[in-house]
C-alpha positions as MATLAB code, in Angstrom:
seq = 'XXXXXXXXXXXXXXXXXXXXXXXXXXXXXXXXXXXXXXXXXXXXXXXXXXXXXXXXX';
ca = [
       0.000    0.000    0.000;
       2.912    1.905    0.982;
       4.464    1.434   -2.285;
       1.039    2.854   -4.276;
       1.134    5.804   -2.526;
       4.392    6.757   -3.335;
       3.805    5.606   -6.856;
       0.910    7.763   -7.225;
       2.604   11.045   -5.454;
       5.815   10.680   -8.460;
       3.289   10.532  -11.217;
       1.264   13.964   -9.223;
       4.141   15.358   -9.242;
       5.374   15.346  -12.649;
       1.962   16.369  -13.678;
       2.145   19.122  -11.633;
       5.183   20.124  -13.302;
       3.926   19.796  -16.103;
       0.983   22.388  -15.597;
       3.576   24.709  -15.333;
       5.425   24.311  -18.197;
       4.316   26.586  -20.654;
       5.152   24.634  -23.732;
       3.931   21.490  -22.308;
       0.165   23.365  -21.934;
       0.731   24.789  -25.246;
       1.344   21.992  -26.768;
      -1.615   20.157  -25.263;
      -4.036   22.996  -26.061;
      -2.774   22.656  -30.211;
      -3.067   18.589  -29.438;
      -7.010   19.117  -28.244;
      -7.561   21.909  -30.908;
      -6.629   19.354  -33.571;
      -8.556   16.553  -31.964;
     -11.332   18.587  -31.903;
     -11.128   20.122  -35.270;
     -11.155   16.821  -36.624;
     -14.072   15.048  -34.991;
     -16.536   18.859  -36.426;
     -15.192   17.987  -39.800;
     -15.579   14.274  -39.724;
     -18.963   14.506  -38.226;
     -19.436   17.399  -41.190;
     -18.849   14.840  -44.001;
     -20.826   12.259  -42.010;
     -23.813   14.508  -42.597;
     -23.384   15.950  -45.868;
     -23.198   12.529  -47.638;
     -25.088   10.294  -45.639;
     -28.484   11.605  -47.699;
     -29.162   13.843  -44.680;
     -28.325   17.225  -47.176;
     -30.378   19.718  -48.002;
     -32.172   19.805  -51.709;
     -32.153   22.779  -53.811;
     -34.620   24.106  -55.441;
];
């Protein structure tokens, strides 16, 4: 049990370090900005040929 505890206060406190690292958060905020990006356009194509588009005329 001893042993987990430690464990788990190392891996805190890298992430804590990371936090504070201002690539490291830059980096993750272009990582999620892509991420996201891709699942609005993929779900965009999804709609516009899955006969769900609008009809002109």
């Amino acid at each position: 049990m001893m042993m987990e505890q430690s464990i788990s206060s190392t891996k805190l406190e890298q992430l804590r370090n990371r936090i504070n690292d201002e690539d490291y958060l830059y980096e993750a905020i272009q990582r999620i900005a892509l991420v996201l990006s891709n699942e609005l356009l993929d779900t965009f194509k999804e709609r516009k040929y899955d006969g769900r588009r609008k009809k002109r005329g």
